[in-house]
C-alpha positions as CSV (number, residue, x, y, z in Angstrom):
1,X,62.3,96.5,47.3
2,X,62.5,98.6,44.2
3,X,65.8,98.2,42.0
4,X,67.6,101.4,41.7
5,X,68.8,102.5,38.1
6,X,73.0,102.0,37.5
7,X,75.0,105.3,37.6
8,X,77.8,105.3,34.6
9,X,80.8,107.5,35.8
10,X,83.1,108.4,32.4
11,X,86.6,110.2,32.5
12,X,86.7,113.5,30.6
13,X,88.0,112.3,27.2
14,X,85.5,109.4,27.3
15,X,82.4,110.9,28.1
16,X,82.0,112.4,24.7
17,X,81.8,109.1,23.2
18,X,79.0,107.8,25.7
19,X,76.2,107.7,23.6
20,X,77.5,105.2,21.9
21,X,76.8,103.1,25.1
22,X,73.0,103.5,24.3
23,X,73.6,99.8,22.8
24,X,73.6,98.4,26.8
25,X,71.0,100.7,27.8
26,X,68.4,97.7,27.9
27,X,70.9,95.9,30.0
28,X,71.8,98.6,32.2
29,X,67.8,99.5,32.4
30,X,68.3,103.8,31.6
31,X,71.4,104.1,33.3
32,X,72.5,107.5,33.9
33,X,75.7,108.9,31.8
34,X,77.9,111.3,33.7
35,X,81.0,113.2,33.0
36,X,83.6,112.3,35.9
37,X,84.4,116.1,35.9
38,X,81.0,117.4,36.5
39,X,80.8,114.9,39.4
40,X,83.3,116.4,41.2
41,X,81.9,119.8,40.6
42,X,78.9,118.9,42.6
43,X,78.6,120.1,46.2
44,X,79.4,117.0,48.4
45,X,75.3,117.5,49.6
46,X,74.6,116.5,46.0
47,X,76.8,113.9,45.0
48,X,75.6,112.0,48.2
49,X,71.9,112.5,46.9
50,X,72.8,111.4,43.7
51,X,74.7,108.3,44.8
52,X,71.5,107.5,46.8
53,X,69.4,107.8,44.0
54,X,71.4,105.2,42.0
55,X,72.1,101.7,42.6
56,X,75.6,100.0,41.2
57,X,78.1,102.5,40.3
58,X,80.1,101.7,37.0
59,X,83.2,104.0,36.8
60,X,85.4,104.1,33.5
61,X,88.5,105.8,33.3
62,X,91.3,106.4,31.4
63,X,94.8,105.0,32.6
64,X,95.6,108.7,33.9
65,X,93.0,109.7,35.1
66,X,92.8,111.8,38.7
67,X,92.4,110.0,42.0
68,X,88.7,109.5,42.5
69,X,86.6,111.1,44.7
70,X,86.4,110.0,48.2
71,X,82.9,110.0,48.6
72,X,82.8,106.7,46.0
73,X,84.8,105.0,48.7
74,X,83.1,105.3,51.5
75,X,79.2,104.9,49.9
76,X,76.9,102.4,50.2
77,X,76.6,101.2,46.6
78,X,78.0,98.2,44.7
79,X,81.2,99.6,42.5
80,X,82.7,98.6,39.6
81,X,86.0,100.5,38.5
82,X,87.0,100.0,34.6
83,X,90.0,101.7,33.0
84,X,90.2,101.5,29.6
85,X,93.6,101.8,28.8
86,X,93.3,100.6,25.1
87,X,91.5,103.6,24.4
88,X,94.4,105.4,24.2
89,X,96.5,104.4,21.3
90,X,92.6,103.1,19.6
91,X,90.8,105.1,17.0
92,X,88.6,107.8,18.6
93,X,85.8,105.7,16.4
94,X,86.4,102.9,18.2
95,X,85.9,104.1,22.0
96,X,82.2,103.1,22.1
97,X,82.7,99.7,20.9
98,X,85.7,99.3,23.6
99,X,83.4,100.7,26.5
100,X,80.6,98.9,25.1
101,X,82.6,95.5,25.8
102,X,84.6,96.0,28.7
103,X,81.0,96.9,30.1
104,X,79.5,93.8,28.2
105,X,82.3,91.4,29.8
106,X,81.8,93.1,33.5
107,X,78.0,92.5,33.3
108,X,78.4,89.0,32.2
109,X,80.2,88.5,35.3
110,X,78.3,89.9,37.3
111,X,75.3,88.1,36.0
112,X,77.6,84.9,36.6
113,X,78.2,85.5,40.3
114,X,74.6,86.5,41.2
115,X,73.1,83.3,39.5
116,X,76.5,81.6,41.6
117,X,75.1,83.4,44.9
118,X,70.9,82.2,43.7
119,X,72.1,78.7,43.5
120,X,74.1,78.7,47.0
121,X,70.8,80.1,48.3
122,X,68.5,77.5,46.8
123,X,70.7,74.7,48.3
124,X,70.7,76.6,51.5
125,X,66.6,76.9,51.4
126,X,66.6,73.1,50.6
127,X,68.6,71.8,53.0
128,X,66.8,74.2,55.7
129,X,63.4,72.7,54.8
130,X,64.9,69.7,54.7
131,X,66.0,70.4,58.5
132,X,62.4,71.1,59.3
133,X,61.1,68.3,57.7
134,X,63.1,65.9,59.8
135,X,62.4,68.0,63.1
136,X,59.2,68.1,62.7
137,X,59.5,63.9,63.3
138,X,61.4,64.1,66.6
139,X,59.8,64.2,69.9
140,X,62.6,63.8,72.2
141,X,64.8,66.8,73.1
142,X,67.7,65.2,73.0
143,X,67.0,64.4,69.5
144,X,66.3,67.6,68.8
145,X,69.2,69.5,69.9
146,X,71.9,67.3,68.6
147,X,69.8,67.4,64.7
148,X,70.0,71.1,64.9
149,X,73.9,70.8,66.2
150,X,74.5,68.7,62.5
151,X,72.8,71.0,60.5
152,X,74.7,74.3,62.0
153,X,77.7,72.0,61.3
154,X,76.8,71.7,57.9
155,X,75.0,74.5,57.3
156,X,77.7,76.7,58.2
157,X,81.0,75.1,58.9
158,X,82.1,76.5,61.9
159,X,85.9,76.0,63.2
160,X,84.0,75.2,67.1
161,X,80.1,74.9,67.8
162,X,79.2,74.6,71.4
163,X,75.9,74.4,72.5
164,X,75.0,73.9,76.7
165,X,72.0,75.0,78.7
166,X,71.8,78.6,80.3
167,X,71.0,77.0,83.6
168,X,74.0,74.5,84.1
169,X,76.6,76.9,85.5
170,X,79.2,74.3,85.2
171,X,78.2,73.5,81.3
172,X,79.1,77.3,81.3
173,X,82.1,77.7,82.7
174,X,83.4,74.4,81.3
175,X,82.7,75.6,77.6
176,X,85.8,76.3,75.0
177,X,85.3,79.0,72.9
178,X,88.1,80.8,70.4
179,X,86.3,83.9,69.2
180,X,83.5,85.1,72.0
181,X,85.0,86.0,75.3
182,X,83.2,84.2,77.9
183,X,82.0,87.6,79.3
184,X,80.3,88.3,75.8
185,X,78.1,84.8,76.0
186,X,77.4,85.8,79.8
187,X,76.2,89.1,79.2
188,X,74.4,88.0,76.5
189,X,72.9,85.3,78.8
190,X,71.5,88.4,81.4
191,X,69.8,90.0,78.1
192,X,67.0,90.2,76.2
193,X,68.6,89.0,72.8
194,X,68.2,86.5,70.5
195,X,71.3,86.2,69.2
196,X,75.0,88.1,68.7
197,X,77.5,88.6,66.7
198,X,80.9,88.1,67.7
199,X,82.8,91.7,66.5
200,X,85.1,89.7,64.6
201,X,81.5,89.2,62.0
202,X,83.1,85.3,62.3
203,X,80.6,84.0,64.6
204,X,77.3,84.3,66.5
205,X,75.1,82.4,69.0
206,X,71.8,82.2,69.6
207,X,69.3,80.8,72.5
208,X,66.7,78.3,72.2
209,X,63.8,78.3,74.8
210,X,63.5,74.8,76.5
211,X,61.2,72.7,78.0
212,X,60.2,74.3,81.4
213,X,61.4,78.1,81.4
214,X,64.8,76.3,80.4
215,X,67.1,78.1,77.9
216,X,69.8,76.6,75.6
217,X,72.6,78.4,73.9
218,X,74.3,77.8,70.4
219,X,78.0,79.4,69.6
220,X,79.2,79.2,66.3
221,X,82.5,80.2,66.1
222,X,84.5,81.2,62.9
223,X,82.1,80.2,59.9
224,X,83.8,79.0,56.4
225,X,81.7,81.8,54.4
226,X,81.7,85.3,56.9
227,X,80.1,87.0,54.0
228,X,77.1,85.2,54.3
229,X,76.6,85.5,57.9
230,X,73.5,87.5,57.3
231,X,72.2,85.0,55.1
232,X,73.1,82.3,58.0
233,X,72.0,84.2,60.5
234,X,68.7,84.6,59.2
235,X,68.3,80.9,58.4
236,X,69.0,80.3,62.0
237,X,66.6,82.4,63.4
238,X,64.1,80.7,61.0
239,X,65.1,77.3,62.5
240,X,65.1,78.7,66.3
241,X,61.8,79.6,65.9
242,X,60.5,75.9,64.3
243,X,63.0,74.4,67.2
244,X,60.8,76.6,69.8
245,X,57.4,75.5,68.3
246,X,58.5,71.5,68.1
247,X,59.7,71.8,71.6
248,X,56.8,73.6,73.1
249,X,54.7,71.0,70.8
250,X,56.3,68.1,72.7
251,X,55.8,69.4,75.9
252,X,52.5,69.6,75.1
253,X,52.1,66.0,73.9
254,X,53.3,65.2,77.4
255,X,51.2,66.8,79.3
256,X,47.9,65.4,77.0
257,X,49.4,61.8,77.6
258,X,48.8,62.5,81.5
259,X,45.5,62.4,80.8
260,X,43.9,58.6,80.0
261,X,40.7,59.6,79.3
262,X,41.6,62.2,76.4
263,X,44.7,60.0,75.4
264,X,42.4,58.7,72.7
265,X,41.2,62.0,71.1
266,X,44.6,63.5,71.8
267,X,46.2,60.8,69.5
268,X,43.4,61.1,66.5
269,X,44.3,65.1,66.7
270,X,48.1,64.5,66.5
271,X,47.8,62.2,63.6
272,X,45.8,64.7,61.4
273,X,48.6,67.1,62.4
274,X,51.1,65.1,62.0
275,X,49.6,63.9,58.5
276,X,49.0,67.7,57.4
277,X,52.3,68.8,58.1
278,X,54.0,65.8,56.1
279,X,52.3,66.1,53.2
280,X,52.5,69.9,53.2
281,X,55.9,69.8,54.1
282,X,57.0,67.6,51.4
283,X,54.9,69.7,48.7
284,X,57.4,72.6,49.3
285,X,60.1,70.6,49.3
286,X,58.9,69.3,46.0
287,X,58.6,73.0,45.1
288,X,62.1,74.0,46.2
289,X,63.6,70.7,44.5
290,X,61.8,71.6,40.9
291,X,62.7,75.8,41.2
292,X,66.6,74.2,41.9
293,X,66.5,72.5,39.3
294,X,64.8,75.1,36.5
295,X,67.7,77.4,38.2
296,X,70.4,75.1,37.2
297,X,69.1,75.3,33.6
298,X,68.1,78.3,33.3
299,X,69.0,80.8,36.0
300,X,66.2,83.2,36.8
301,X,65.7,85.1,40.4
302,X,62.1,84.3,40.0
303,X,63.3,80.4,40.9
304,X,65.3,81.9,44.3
305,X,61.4,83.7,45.1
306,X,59.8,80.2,44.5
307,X,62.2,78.8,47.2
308,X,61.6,81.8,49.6
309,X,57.4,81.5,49.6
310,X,57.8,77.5,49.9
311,X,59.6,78.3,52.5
312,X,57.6,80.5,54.1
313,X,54.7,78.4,53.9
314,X,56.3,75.8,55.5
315,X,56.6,78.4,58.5
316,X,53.1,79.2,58.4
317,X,51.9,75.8,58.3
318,X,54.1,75.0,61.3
319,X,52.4,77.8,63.4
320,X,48.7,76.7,62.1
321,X,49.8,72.8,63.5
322,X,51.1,75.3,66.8
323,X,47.2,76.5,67.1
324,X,45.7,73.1,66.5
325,X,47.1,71.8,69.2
326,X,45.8,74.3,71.5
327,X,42.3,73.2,70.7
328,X,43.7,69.7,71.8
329,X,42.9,68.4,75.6
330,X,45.1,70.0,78.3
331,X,43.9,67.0,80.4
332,X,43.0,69.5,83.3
333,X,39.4,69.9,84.7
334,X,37.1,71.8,83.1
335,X,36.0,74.9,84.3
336,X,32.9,77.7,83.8
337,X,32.9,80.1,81.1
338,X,30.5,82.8,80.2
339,X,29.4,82.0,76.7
340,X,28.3,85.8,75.8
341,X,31.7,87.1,77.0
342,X,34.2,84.8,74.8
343,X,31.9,85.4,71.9
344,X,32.1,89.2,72.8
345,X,35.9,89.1,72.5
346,X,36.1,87.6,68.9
347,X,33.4,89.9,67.4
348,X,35.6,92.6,69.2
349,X,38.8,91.6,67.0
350,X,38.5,92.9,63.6
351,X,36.1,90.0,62.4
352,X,34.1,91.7,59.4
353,X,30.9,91.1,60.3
354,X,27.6,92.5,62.1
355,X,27.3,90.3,65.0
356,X,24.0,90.1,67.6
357,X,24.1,88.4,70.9
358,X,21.4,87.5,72.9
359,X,21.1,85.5,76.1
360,X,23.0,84.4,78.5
361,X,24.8,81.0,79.7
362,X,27.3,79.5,81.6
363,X,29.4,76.0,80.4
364,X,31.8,73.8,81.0
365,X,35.1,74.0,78.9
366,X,38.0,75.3,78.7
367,X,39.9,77.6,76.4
368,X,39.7,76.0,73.0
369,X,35.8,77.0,73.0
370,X,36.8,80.4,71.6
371,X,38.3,78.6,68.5
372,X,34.8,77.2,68.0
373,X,33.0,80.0,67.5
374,X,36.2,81.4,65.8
375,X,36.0,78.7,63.2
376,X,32.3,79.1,62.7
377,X,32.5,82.8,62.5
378,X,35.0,83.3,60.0
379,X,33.9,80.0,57.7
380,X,30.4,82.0,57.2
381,X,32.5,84.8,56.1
382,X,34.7,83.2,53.7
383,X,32.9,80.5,52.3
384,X,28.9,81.3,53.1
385,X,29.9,85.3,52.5
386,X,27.8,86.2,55.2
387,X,27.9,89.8,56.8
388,X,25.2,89.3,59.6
389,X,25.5,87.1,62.3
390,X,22.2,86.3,65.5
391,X,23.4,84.4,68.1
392,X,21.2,83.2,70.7
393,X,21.6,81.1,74.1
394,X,19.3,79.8,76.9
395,X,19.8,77.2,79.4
396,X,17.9,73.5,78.3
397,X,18.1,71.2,80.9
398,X,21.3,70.4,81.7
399,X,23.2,71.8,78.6
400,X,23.9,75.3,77.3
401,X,21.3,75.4,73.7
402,X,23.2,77.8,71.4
403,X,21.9,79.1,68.2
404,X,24.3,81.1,66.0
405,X,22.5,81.9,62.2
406,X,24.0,83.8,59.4
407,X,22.7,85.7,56.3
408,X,24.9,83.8,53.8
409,X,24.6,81.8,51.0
410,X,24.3,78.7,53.2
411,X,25.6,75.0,53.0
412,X,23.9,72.8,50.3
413,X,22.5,69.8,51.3
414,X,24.9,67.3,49.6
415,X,27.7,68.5,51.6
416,X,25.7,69.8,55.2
417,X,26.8,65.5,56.3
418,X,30.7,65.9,55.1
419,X,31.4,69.6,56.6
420,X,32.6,68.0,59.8
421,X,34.8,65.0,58.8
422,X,38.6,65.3,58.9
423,X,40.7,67.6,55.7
424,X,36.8,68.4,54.1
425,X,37.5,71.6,51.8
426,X,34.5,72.5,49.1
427,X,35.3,73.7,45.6
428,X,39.4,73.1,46.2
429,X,40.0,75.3,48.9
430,X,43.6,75.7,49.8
431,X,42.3,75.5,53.7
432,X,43.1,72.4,55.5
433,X,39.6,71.1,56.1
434,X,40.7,70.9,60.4
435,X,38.5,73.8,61.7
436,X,34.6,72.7,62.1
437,X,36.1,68.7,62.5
438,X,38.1,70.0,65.3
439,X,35.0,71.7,66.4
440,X,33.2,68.8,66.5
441,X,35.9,67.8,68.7
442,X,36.2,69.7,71.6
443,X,32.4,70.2,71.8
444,X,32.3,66.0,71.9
445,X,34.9,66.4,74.6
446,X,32.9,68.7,77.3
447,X,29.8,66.1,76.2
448,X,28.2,68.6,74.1
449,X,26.9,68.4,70.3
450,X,27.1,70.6,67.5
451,X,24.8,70.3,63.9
452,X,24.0,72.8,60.9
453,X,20.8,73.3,59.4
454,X,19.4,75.8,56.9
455,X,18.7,79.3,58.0
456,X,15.4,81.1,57.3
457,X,14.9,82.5,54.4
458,X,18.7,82.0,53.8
459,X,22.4,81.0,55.4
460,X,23.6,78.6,57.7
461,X,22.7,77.6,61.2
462,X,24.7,75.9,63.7
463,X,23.3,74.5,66.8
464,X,25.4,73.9,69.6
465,X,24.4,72.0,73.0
466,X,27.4,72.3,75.6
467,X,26.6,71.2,79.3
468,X,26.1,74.2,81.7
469,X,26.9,74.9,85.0
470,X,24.7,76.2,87.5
């Protein structure tokens, strides 16, 4: 968001002497100068407009100056209030230099309690990622739940945290709370919310989806800081969602181990994740450690905006391991899917390309076949900068023979034997190198195969040989 320009409010018998504040105005970044008088003379339509149109609000005054007007009270913008008493008995020369440091002194301190409020921020960033990191390690629930119960406790210090499932009527009834009135948790239990704040602004709670439709409630009751609530509040929703993601991710390592026969695949999948995840993780901790540490030296919002993308990357990198495991064996049967249709659906999206489909054909998979194609769609568009796409399909015996050729640049052949091993990037690509490995996966797992070759007179081609059903 756009930083608003200050607003400089000066008494009658000061205001004459504001242009010798011009001094500040590369501090104050073209503040505007006003006479306090000719505010009041505006309509109450356009002081509002003008106080909108402003950001913090400095107001100096002489020691007997009028009573203010209301509307500075009860607006939106950050206020400081200076009176400049020694201006009175001073030499009328010397009123500039006595606004120029009372303002000086106020924006030092200001500058001191924002780089105060950037540093609390950094060390809350850090110890949140930290918090991910480490609950990205768990797979037991009960793990889980009671990691996330000592960061709250640190995070935010609250005078009672409670945490039971929504289920278990008795955990309910048998909770303590000090500041929520048991009707407030169950009504927010019957809603849609994620979370509420107790009208106090002292504490909140939030639910966590479970493991089988189950829910799980957090109360935080009376923080130590109520004036960063927001700020808490916002890093709690952050960790909810990575607390949903690991626990749906461990329900879904359950239900893989239920299968023996893809136990074995399933486990070489959750190691690359697993080994991705580490190692990004612990690069943007690395980040958020070295932007802490520039900040303690040198204080700089750019350092607080390092934190922030690390942080976000982490959540982003956390929802990419969330989709590779989709393309990971649900150990269920495999059922019949209409080739033509699934690759209908992704050209459908807003893929950027010109895509032909001929043929028909029928094979046996299940739902991570659309991120196959997916994968091999979009790495002709972003590394063989292809904008045409043929595919073609016909029964061959027993499999499905698929033929899908682009009009890119192609895939030279030093690389055509590395483009399916595990983390391959070309020309240090930021990618993770998992889509056309995982590929190679799940096409292995219905018994199929998948190779590239050149494409005439140029691009890529991918052949694909899935079995069919009849």
């Amino acid at each position: 968001m756009e930083s608003k320009n200050p607003l400089l409010l000066l008494s009658n018998d000061l205001c004459v002497h504001g242009e010798g504040l011009t001094s500040n105005k590369k501090m104050l970044k073209d503040a505007s100068i006003l006479n306090m008088q000719d505010f009041r003379y505006l309509t109450p339509e356009s002081q509002q407009e003008l106080l909108e149109s402003h950001g913090t609000v400095y107001i100096i005054t002489s020691a007997n100056e009028r009573p203010l007007p209301r509307l500075l009270d009860i607006f939106d913008n950050e206020k400081y209030h200076i009176k400049a008493e020694e201006c009175q008995d001073a030499d009328k020369s010397a009123y500039p230099y006595i606004l120029n440091a009372k303002l000086m002194e106020l924006m030092l301190e200001q500058k001191q309690a924002k780089n105060r409020k950037l540093s609390e921020q950094m060390s809350s960033y850090l110890i949140a990622m930290d918090s991910i990191y480490t609950l990205s390690s768990y797979d037991r629930k009960e793990d889980i739940i009671n990691h996330t119960k000592e960061f709250f406790a640190m995070m935010c210090l609250p005078e009672n945290l409670c945490y039971f499932e929504a289920h278990n009527t008795k955990a309910q009834s048998d909770i303590h709370l000090t500041d929520f009135q048991k009707k407030e948790i169950v009504a927010f239990l019957k809603s849609n919310e994620y979370y509420k704040i107790a009208p106090s602004k002292k504490s909140f709670c939030f639910r966590l989806a479970l493991q089988d439709r189950d829910e799980g409630i957090f109360v935080l009751e009376n923080i130590a800081y109520p004036s960063r609530l927001h700020e808490f509040l916002n890093l709690t929703l952050s960790i909810r969602s990575v607390l949903s993601l690991v626990l749906e991710n461990i329900a879904r390592q359950n239900e893989l181990v239920k299968s023996h026969n893809l136990l074995a695949d399933a486990n070489d999948m959750l190691k690359v994740i697993n080994k991705i995840l580490r190692h990004d993780l612990a690069n943007n901790l690395g980040a958020i450690k070295m932007s802490l540490e520039m900040n303690e030296t040198r204080p700089n919002p750019k350092y607080i905006q390092i934190s922030k993308k690390a942080v976000d990357r982490s959540f982003e990198k956390i929802n990419d391991m969330k989709g590779l495991e989709n393309l990971i064996g649900t150990g269920k049967d495999l059922n019949c899917y209409e080739v033509k249709e699934i690759i209908e659906k992704i050209a459908g999206t807003d893929i950027e390309m010109d895509i032909s489909i001929d043929g028909h054909c029928k094979v046996l998979a299940d739902n991570a076949l659309s991120s196959v194609f997916e994968n091999i769609i979009k790495n002709a568009i972003a590394h063989g900068k292809a904008n045409k796409m043929r595919i073609t399909m016909a029964p061959s015996g027993k499999y499905c023979h698929i033929s899908i050729e682009d009009n890119g640049t192609g895939i030279p052949d030093e690389i055509k034997t590395k483009i399916f091993k595990e983390g391959f990037t070309e020309g240090g690509d930021s990618n993770s190198g998992l889509g056309l490995y995982i590929s190679k996966k799940v096409i292995e797992r219905y018994g199929g195969h998948i190779a590239v070759k050149d494409n005439t007179p140029n691009g890529a081609k991918f052949i694909l040989d899935i079995p069919s059903t009849k």
